[in-house]
RODO-2510 file (C-alpha; in nm, 4 decimals, decimal comma):
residues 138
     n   res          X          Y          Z
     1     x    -1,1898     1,9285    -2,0883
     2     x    -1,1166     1,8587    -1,7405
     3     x    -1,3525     2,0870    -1,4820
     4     x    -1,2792     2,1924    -1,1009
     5     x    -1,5084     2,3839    -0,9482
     6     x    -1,7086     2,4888    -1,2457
     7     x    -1,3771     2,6574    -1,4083
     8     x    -1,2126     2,5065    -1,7114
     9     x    -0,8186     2,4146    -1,6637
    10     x    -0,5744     2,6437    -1,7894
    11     x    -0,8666     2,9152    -1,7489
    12     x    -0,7820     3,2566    -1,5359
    13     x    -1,0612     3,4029    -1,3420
    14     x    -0,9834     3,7759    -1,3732
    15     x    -0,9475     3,9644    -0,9999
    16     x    -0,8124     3,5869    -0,8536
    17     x    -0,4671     3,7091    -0,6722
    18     x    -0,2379     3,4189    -0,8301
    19     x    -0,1214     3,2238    -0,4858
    20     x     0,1749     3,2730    -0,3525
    21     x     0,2029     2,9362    -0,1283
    22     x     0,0875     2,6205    -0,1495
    23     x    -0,1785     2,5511    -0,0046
    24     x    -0,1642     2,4235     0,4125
    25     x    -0,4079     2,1182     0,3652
    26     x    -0,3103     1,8027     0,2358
    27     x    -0,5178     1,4950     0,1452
    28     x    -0,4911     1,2056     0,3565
    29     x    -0,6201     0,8292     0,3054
    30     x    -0,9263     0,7196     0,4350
    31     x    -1,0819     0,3530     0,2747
    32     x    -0,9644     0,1997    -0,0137
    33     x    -1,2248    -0,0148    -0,1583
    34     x    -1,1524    -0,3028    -0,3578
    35     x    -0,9536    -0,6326    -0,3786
    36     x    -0,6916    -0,7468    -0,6402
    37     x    -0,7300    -1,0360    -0,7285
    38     x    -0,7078    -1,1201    -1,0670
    39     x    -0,3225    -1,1892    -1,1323
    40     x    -0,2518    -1,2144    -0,7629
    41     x    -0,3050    -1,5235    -0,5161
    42     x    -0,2550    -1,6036    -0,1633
    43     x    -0,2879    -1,2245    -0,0885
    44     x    -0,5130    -1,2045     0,2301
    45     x    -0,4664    -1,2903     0,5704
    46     x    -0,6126    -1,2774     0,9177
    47     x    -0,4272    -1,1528     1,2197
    48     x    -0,4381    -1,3208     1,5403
    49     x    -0,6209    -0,9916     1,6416
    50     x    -0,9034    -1,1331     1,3716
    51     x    -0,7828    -0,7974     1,1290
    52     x    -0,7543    -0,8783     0,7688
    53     x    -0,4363    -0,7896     0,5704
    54     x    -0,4050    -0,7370     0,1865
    55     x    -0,3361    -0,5162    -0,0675
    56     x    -0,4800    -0,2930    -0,2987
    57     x    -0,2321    -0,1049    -0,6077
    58     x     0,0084    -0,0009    -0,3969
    59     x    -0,1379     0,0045    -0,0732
    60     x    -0,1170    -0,2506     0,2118
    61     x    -0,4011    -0,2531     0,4537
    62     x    -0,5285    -0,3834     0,7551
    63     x    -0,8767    -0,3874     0,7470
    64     x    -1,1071    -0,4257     1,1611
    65     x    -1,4487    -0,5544     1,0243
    66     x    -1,5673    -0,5036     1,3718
    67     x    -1,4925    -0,1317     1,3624
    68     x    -1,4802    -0,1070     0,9605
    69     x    -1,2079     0,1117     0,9451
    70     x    -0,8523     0,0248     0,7729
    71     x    -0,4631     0,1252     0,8477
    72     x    -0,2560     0,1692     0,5748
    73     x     0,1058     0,0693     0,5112
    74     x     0,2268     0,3173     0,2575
    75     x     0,5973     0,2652     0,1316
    76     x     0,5357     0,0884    -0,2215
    77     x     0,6255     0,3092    -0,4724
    78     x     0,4431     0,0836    -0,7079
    79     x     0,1717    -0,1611    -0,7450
    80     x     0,2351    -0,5131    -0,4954
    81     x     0,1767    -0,8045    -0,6445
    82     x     0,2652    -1,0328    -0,3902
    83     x     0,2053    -1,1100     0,0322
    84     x     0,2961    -1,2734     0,2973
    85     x     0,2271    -1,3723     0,6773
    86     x     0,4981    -1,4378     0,8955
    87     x     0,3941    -1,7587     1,1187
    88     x     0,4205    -1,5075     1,4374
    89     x     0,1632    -1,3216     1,2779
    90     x     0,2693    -0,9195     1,3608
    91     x     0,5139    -0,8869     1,0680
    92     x     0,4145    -0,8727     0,6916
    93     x     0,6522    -0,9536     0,3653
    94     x     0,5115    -0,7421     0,0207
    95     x     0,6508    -0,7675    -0,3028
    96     x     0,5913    -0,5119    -0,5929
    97     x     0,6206    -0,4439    -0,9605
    98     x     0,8101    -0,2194    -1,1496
    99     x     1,1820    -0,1581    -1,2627
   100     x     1,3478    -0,1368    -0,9358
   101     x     1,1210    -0,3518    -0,7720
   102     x     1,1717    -0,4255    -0,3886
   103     x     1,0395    -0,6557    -0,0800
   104     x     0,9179    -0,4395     0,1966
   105     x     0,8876    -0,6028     0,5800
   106     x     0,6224    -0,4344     0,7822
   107     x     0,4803    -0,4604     1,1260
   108     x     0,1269    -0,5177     1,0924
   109     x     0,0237    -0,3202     1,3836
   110     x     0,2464    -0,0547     1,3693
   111     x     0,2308     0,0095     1,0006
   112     x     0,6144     0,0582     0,9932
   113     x     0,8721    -0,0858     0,7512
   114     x     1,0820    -0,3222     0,9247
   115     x     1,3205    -0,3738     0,6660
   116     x     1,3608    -0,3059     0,3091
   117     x     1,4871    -0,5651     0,0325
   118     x     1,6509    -0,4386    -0,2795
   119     x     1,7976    -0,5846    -0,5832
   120     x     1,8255    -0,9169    -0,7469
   121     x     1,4952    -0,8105    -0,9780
   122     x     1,4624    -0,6671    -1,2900
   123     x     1,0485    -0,6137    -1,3840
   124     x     0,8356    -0,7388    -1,0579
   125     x     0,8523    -0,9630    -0,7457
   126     x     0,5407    -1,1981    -0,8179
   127     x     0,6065    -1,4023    -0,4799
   128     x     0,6925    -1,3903    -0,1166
   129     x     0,6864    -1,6209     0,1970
   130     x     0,8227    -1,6841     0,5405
   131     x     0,9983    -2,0117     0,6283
   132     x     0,7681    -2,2578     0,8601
   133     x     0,9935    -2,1225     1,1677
   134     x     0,9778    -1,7337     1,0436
   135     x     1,3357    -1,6877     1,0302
   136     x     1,3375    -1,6709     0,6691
   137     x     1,1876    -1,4884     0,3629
   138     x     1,1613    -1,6628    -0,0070
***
């Protein structure tokens, strides 16, 4: 039994108008606590600007421990599994799982995809990294 607001779901509070719109608001991300660790490695990185970067289900994030506040790169469709730095240190490479899994680029300050890879996977992209010289992605 699943409760909102003290009313069971599915239930119909007689007089209630049924809505005719959706509603205006919308929910919008604030923190995202946690860290995955546990099937992923080399995940984490700092920014020249001292920011942290990693990733959290299918959520990239730049964390400011001076300010404690995050950004949050939003594209995945599904969980990422894998990350990378590129040597210049403003771009980042993410890999995720699922059937159609793909490689998203994204600028680190910006929050913006850069570039999108897709194909050449069947189940998951388990590992990413930029060449020595950042001119290319592994």
């Amino acid at each position: 039994l699943n409760l909102f607001m003290g009313i069971a779901a599915g239930e119909i509070v007689k007089g209630t108008p049924k809505r005719q719109r959706a509603p205006s608001g919308g929910l919008k991300l604030e923190f995202v606590h946690g860290y995955r660790g546990y099937d992923c490695r080399s995940n984490l990185f700092y920014l020249s600007t001292g920011d942290i970067v990693y990733h959290v289900a299918a959520v990239g994030i730049v964390y400011n421990k001076q300010t404690h506040s995050q950004r949050h790169y939003l594209a995945h469709t599904d969980d990422i599994l894998c990350l990378s730095l590129h040597p210049a240190q403003d771009l980042v490479a993410s890999g995720q799982v699922g059937r159609d899994p793909t490689i998203h680029v994204w600028d680190a300050h910006t929050m913006q995809t850069v570039s999108m890879l897709k194909g050449g996977h069947s189940r998951g992209i388990c590992a990413v990294d930029f060449s020595g010289d950042g001119k290319r992605l592994a």
